[in-house]
Structure formats: structure tokens, C-alpha cells
ZADRENLO-693719 format. One record per residue: residue in one letter; y negated, x, z negated of N, C-alpha, C in turn. Coordinates in steps of 0.1 Angstrom, whole numbers, plus 5000, padded with zeros to 4 digits. Layout:
AYXZYXZYXZ;...
This chain:
X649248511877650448581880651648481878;X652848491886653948391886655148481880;X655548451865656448491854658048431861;X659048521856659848481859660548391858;X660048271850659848101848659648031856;X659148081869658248001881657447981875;X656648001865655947961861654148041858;X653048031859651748041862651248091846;X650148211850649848281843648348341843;X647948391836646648491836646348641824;X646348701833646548851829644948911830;X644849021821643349081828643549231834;X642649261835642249381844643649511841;X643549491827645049561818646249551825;X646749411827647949361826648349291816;X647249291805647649221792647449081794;X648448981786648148831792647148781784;X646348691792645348621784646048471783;X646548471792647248251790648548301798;X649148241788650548261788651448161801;X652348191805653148201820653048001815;X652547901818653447811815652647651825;X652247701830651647631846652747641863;X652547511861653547471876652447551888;X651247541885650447661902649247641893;X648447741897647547781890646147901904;X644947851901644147911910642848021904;X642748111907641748221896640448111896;X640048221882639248191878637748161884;X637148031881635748061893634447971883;X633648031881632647971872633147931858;X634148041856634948031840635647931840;X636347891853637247721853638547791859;X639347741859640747761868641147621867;X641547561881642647471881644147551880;X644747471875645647481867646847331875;X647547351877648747201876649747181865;X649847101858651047081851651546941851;X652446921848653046791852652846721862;X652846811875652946741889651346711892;X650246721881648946681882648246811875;X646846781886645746901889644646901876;X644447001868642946981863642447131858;X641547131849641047241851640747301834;X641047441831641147491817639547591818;X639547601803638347741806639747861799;X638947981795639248081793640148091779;X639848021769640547961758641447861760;X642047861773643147731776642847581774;X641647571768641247421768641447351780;X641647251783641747171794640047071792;X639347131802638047111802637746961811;X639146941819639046821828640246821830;X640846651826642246681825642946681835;X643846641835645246661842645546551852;X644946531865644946401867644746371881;X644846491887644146481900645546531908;X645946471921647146521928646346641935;X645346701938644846821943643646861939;X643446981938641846971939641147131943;X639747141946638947251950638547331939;X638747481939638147531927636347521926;X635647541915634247521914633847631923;X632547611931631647651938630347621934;X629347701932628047681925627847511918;X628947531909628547401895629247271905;X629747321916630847151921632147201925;X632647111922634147071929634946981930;X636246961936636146851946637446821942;X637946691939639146661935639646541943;X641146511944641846401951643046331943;X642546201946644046151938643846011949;X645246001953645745861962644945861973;X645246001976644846041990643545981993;X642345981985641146001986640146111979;X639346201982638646281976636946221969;X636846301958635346271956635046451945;X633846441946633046551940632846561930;X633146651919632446621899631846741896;X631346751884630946841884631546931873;X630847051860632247121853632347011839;X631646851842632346831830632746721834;X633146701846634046631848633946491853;X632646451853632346341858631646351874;X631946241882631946201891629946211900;X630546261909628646281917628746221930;X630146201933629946111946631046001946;X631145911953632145791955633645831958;X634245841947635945861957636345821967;X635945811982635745731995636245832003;X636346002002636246062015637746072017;X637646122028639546212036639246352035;X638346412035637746542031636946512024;X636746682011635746722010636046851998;X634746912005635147041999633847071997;X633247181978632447201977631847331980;X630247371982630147511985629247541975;X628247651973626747651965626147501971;X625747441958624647361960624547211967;X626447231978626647071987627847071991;X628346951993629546951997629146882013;X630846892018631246912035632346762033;X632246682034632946542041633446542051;X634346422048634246392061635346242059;X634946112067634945962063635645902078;X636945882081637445822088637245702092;X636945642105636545532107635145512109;X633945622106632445592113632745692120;X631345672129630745702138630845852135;X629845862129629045992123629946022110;X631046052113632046122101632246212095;X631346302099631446442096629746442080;X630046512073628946452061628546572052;X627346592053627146682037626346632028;X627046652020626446542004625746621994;X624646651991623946711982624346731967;X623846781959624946831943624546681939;X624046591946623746471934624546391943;X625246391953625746321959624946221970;X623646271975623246201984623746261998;X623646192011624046252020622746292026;X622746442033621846502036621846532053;X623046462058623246512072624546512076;X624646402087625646342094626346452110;X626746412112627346452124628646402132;X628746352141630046322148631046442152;X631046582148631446692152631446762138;X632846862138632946962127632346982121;X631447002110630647042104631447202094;X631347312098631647462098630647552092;X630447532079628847632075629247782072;X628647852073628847992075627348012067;X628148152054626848162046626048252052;X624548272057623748372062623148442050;X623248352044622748502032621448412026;X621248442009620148382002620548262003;X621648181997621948131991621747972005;X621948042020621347972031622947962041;X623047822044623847782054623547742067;X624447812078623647732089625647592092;X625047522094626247402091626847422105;X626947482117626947472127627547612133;X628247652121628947842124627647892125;X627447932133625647992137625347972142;X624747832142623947732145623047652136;X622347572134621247542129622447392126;X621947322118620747292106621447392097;X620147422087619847532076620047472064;X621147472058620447372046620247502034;X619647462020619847552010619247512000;X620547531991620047461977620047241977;X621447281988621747101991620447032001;X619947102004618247072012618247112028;X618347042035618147082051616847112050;X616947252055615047342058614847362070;X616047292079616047372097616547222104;X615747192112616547072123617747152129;X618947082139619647112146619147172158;X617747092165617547142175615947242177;X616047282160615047402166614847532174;X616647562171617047682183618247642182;X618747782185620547732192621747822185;X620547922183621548052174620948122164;X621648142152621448202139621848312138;X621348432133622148572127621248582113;X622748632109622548662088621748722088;X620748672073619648752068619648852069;X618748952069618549102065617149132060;X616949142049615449192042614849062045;X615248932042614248812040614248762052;X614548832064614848772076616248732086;X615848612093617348592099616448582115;X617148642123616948662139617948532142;X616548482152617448302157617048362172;X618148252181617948232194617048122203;X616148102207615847972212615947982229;X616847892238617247882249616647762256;X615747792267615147682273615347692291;X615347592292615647642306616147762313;X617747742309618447882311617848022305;X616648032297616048142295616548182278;X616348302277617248292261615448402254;X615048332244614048432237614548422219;X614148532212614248612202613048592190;X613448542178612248522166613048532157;X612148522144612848542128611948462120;X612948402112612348312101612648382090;X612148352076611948382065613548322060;X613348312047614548242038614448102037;X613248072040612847952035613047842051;X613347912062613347892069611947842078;X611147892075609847952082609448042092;X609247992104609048092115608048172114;X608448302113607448432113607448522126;X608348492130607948562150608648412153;X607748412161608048282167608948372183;X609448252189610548352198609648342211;X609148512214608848572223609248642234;X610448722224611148812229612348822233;X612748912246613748872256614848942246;X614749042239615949122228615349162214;X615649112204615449182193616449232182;X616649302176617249382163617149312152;X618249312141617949262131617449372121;X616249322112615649442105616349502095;X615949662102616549752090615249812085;X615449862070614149912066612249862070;X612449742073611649702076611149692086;X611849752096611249722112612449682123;X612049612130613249562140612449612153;X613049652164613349692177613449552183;X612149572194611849432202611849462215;X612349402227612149382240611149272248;X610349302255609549222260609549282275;X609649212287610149252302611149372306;X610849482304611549612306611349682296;X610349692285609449742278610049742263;X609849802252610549812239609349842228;X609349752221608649842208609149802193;X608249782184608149772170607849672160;X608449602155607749492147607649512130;X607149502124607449462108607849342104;X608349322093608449152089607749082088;X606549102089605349012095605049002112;X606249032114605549022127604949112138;X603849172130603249262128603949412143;X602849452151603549532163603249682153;X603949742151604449892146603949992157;X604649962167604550072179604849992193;X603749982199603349882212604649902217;X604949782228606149762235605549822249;X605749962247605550022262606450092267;X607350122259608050222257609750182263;X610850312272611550262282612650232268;X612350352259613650292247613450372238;X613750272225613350272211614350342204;X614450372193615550432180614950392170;X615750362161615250382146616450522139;X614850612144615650762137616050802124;X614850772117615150812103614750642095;X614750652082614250562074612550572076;X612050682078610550712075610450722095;X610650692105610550792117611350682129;X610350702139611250612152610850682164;X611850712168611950812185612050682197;X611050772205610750652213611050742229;X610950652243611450762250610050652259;X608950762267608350672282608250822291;X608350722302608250832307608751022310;X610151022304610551142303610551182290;X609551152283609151222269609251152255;X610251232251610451182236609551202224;X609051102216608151102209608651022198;X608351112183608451062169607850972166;X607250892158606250802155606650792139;X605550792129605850782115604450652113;X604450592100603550542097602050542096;X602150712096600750852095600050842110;X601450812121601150882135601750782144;X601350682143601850542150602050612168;X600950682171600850672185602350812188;X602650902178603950962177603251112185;X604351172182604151372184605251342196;X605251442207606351442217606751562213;X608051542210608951672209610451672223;X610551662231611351692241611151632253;X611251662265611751602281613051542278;X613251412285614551432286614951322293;X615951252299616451132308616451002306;X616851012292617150912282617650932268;X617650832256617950842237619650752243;X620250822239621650722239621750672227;X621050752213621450662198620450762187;X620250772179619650772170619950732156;X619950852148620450812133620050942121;X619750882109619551022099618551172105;X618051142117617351242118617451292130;X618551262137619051292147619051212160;X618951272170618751202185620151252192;X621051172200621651242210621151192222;X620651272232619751232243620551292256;X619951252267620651302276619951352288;X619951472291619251542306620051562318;X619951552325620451572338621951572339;X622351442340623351382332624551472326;X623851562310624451622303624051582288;X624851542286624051492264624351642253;X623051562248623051712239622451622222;X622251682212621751632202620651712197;X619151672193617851712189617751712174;X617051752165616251712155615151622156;X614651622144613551532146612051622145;X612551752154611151822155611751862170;X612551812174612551862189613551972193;X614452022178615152142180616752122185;X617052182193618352152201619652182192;X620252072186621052072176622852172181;X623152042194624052082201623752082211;X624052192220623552192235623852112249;X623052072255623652032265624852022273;X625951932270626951952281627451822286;X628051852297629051722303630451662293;X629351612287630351522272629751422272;X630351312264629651212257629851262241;X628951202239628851242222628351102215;X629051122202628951002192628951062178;X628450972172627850972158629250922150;X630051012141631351042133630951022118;X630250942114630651002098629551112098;X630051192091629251342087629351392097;X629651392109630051472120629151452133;X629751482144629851422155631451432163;X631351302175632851332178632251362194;X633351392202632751402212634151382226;X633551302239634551252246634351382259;X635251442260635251562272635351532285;X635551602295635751532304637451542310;X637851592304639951582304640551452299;X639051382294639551242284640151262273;X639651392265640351382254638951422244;X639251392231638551362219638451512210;X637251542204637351672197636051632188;X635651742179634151732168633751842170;X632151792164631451902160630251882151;X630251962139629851972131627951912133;X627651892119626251852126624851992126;X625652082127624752212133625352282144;X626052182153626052162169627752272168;X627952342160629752432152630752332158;X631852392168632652352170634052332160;X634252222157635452182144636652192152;X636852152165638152122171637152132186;X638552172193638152142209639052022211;X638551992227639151812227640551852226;X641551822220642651772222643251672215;X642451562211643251442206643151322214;X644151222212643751112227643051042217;X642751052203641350922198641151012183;X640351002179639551002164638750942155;X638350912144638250842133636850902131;X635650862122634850932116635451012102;X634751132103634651182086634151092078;X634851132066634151042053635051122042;X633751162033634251252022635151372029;X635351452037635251542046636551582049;X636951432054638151442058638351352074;X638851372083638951302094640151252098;X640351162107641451092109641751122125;X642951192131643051192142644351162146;X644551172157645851072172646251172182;X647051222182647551332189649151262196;X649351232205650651172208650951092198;X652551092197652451032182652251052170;X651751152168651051172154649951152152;X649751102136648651102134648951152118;X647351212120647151272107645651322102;X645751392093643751442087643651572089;X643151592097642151732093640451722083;X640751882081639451872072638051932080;X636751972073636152032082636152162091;X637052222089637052352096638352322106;X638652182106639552142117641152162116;X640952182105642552232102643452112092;X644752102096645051992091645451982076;X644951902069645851902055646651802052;X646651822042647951702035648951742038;X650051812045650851822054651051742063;X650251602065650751532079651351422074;X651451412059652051302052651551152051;X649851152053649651032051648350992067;X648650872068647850862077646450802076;X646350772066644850692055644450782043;X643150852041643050912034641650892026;X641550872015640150842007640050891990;X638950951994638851041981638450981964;X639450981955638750921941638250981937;X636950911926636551041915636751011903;X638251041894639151051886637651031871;X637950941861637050941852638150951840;
């Protein structure tokens, strides 16, 4: 906090001070360190005010997994929390993350640099180097792009594929593009291909199965790889956590782990979405919403319908916005030009220029007073 001294501080959760107002700038706390400035120079204190690394640096990076990155006379180099030196004071950048730092050395070729926590370099480049964390402790250096490094260690070449998406459940869905063709795989954490790229569309896994495309066709994979429910199918859902609605042929069918080949519970045109149990599907171009035994939730009409929160919302054909409850109960008829999902059972709606909450029986509360509404639970 900045005291009315100009002067730099640290307070806790209370408001009570822990280090008293008397720092020229000051940056929170990160791995129990703060940089701190006083006398025109950078260094860094622990939690008892000690000055753990002195005062001496015209700038510096706060710690990031056990590095950080200081500058004096307009050169940078990397230390670590006690203060001594892991790479050559030589760069014009450099900034630490988990496990590596990001360079960069005016005058070569290849200026762009990441230097491992021991300070070796691990991987050059003539172009930005931009890491973006994907999760597990995993960078792809290249925004979402490949090389992978982790734990200061490149586990992925640049040119194994082309595009990265963040872990989920141990896996990260990559792109590989060859001859204008674009196919679909997942590697592990370790950066280990476990589907290797087959497929023209895939999902990133939820609950342990991702949604695959192969020609026109849709099925099922595990994190192994592994086919759940053959790709025969015109279109896939993941309905429930335990349960996946599938659509061929007209006919909608469940599939559980019991009943791979799946029970048909409805006719119908097409699944527009799928969630918690629920299908909104569509017949003769009218949508309606099912259970997951086939029972007609909300009936058939010329709407679009969408998944609200606790709710459903639904688009009419006047172009205006209304809900309905999830036992198909009408909350509101359309009359708003937009709506919000429920959450904690309250909704957010757009009526000309007003906005305001209704609750579930569609009626507005609060008086109209606030336009953001979220419920505490007072301890």
C-alpha cells in the first residue's frame, strides 16, 4: 500500500501493517520475497523486513519458481533467492518464469533465448519468444505453439505440429497441418503422443472422454486413446458425467460404460447441445428439450433454446429473449432484447434501457437497483 508519505508499505488480509510505509516502490509478495526500492536502488526483503538481497539493482523481476531477474547499467542477468548470479549479466532482456528464463541479446543472429534455472541456454530463436503456461508446470514458447519446454527442459521440437491447446486431465490436444490438411491428437504432460493426429476435429477431454471426428462421422475416445463409442455416429454429446447421447440416423441413443452400443430413446433431426442430463434436440425444424430417458422436458416449438445456468433461455421468433424453467415452466415470455444465465437464482436481464434481476418465478427484485448480483454466504 502507498501511505501518505509516498511512501510503500505492507498490510495483511486485516489492514493491519506488517512493514511499515517507508519504501520509494515496492512489488507483492512472491515466494516470501518482495522487491522493494529504496534509495533510487532495487532489492529484495523477506517477511521480517530483512533485506535478503541488497539494494543494488536499477530494476528488477519479482521471483518466479526460485528465479529472478535483475538489471543494473542497462544490462540484465538472473539470480536466484540468495542472491547470487545463474547467468552472465550480458542480456537487454530477461525475465524469469517456473523453472527458465526468456532473453533476449542484441546483435546475434538468434536473439531471442531461453536459459534454463542453471543458466544454460536451452533454445534460440530469431523471433519473439511468448510462452503461454498450458498447464503442469508446461510452456509452449511459441503462444500456442510448440517447443514445450518444462521444468527448464525442451520435451517438444518446434516442428512437431503447429498448434497447442491447455492441458485437461493429463492431456493437451495439438494440431498437425500438412499439406493444407489440418489433423487432431493429444500428448500426455510429458509431452508424449498418445493419439497420434488422425483426426479431422477433436474435443478437449472432459471427464475422461473427448469427442472425435473422422470424415463426416463422430465418436468417442478415452485418454488412452482408446475408441469408447465407434465414430459412426452423425453427432455426439457429452450428456452427463456417467452418459453420452449420440444421434445416427434419426435416432437418439444413450451410451453408458454398462451399454457402449447405447438404448434409443427418441426420433429426432438433430442434438443441438447436451449437458447435466439434458438434450435440446430438434424435429422438424422445432427444438424442444429430452431427458436422459427420452422424456419431453420442454415441448416442441419454433424457438431456439439454450442452456442458462439453472435454467433455460430461449430466442422466439419476434427476436426477443425469455426462460424456462428446467421442467420445461414458463419464467418469463420473450420480452427482453438479451439475458444472462441464472446463478444462485437470480437472473440478469435487458429490456430497453433497463437492466435488472429477476428471480425464478420471473419477477423482478432488488427494486431495479443493481445491475450485478451474487449471493454471499455470511460466516
Amino acid at each position: 500500500v502507498m501511505c501518505n508519505n509516498d511512501k510503500w508499505g505492507f498490510i495483511n488480509e486485516k489492514g493491519c501493517f506488517l512493514i511499515s510505509c517507508k519504501f520509494e516502490a515496492a512489488k507483492s509478495f512472491s515466494e516470501n520475497l518482495a522487491a522493494v526500492q529504496n534509495n533510487g536502488k532495487w532489492g529484495f526483503i523477506n517477511k521480517e523486513e530483512e533485506a535478503v538481497i541488497p539494494f543494488r539493482y536499477d530494476s528488477v523481476e519479482s521471483f518466479s519458481g526460485n528465479l529472478a531477474t535483475v538489471m543494473k547499467d542497462g544490462v540484465y542477468c538472473g539470480i536466484n533467492k540468495h542472491g547470487e548470479k545463474i547467468t552472465p549479466c550480458e542480456y537487454d532482456f530477461l525475465k524469469p518464469y517456473k523453472g527458465f528464463f526468456v532473453g533476449k541479446m542484441d546483435g546475434k543472429e538468434q536473439n531471442h533465448v531461453v536459459l534454463s534455472e542453471s543458466g544454460e541456454e536451452a533454445y534460440s530463436s530469431s523471433s519473439e519468444i511468448r510462452p503461454l503456461d498450458i498447464g503442469e508446470n508446461i510452456y509452449a514458447l511459441n503462444f500456442f505453439s510448440p517447443p514445450l519446454i518444462k521444468d527448464g527442459k525442451i520435451i517438444l521440437g518446434e516442428k512437431e505440429f503447429d498448434r497447442i491447446y491447455k492441458l485437461q486431465e493429463k492431456r493437451a490436444l495439438f494440431r498437425k497441418k500438412e499439406d493444407g490438411v489440418e489433423k487432431y491428437g493429444f500428448i500426455d504432460e510429458n509431452g508424449k503422443v498418445i493419439v497420434p493426429p488422425l483426426y479431422d476435429e477433436a474435443s478437449s477431454f472432459y471427464e475422461g472422454r473427448s469427442i472425435v471426428k473422422m470424415g463426416d462421422k463422430y465418436g468417442v475416445l478415452d485418454l488412452n486413446g482408446k475408441i469408447l463409442v465407434p465414430l459412426e455416429y452423425d453427432r455426439i454429446h457429452l450428456h452427463s458425467s456417467e452418459e453420452i447421447a449420440s444421434l445416427k440416423s434419426g435416432k437418439v441413443k444413450v451410451h453408458t460404460k454398462e451399454n457402449i452400443e447405447g438404448r434409443a430413446i427418441l426420433k429426432c433431426d438433430d442434438i443441438i447441445s447436451g449437458r447435466e442430463s439434458f438434450l435440446i434436440v430438434e424435429k422438424d425444424g422445432k427444438q424442444g428439450v429430452i431427458d436422459n430417458e427420452g422424456n419431453i422436458v420442454v415441448d416442441f416449438k419454433e424457438i431456439k433454446i439454450f442452456f442458462a445456468g439453472e435454467v433455460f433461455s430461449y430466442l422466439a421468433d419476434n427476436g426477443m429473449w425469455g426462460y424456462l424453467s428446467r421442467n420445461g415452466k414458463e419464467i418469463t415470455p420473450p420480452v427482453f432484447d438479451k439475458v444472462c444465465g441464472f446463478m444462485d437464482g437470480v437472473g440478469k436481464v435487458f429490456k430497453g434501457e433497463n437492466i435488472y434481476n429477476i428471480d425464478l418465478d420471473g419477477k423482478q427484485i432488488f427494486d431495479g437497483k443493481y445491475s450485478s448480483v451474487r449471493r454471499l454466504d455470511w460466516k
